[in-house]
C-alpha positions as CSV (number, residue, x, y, z in Angstrom):
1,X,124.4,98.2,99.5
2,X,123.6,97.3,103.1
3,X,121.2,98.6,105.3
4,X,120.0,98.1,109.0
5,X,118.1,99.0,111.9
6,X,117.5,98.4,116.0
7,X,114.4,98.7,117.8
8,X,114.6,98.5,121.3
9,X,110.7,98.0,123.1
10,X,108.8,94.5,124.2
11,X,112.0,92.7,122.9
12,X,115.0,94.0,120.4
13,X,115.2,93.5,117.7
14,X,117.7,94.1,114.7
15,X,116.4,93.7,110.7
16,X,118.6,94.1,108.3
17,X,119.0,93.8,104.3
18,X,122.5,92.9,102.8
19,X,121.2,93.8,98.9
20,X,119.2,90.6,98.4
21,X,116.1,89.5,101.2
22,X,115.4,91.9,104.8
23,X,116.1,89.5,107.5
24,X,114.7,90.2,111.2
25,X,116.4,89.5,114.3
26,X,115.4,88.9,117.8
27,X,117.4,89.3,121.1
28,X,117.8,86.2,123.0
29,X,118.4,87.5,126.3
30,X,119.3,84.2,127.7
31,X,121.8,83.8,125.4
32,X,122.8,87.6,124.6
33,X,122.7,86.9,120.6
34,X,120.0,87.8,117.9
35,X,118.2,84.9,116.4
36,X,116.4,84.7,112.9
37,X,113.4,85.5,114.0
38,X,112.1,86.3,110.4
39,X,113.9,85.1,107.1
40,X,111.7,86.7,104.5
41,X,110.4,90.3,105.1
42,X,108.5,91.6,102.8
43,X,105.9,94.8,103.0
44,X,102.5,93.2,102.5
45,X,100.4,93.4,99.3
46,X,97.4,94.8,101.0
47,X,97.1,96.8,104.3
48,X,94.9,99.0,106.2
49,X,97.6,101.2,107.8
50,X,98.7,104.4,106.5
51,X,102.0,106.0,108.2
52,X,102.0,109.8,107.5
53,X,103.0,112.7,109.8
54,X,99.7,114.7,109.1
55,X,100.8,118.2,111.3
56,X,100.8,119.8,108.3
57,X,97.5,117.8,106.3
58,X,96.3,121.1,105.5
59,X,99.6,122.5,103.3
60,X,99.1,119.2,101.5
61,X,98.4,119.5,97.7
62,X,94.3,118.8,97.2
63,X,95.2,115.3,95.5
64,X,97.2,113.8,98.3
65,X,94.5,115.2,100.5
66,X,91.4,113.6,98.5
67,X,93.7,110.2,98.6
68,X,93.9,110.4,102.4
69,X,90.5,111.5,102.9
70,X,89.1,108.4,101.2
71,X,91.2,105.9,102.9
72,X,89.7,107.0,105.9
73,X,86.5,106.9,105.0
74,X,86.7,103.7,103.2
75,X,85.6,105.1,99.5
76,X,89.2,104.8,97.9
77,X,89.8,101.7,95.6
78,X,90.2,99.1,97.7
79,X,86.7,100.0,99.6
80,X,88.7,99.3,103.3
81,X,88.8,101.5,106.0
82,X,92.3,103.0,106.8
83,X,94.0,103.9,110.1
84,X,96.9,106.1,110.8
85,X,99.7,104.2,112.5
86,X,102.2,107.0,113.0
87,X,104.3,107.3,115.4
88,X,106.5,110.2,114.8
89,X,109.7,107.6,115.0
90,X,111.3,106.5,111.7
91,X,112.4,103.3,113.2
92,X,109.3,102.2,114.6
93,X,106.8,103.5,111.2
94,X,109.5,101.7,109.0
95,X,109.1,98.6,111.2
96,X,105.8,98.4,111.2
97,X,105.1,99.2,107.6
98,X,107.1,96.1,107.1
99,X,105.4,93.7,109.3
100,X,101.7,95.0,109.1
């Protein structure tokens, strides 16, 4: 199983997972090649970011709704304060889900 995707804004950039490890790419534009930029992706443990498209918050079953409710307002498990990140692009929530 292989998997990849390109973002294209400050700089370009190309992560991709052969089965085993996500590996992150930058484009050298001096030298038109991606460089390893990051061996070892992982999604962090903890975050304060949420990625949801919440158009439609209000169709949402009460329980998902409670859960979102208290991130925002800090009273969920972890006691932090959560902000929505979305961006309405699955390439650019995916990437930073991974990196923040």
């Amino acid at each position: 199983v292989a998997a990849a995707y390109c973002l294209y804004s400050s700089s370009t950039f190309l992560t991709l997972t052969l089965g085993n490890g996500v590996f992150m790419f930058t484009l050298d534009e001096q030298i038109g090649e991606f460089v390893l930029s990051n061996p070892n992706v992982k999604i962090p443990e903890q975050s304060k970011i949420y990625s949801f498209n919440e158009a439609n918050f209000h169709k949402w079953d009460k329980p998902m709704q409670d859960v979102v409710e208290r991130w925002r307002a800090g009273t969920g498990k972890s006691g932090h304060v959560f902000s929505s990140r979305y961006i309405g692009s699955m390439v650019g929530d995916v990437h930073r889900t991974l990196l923040y």
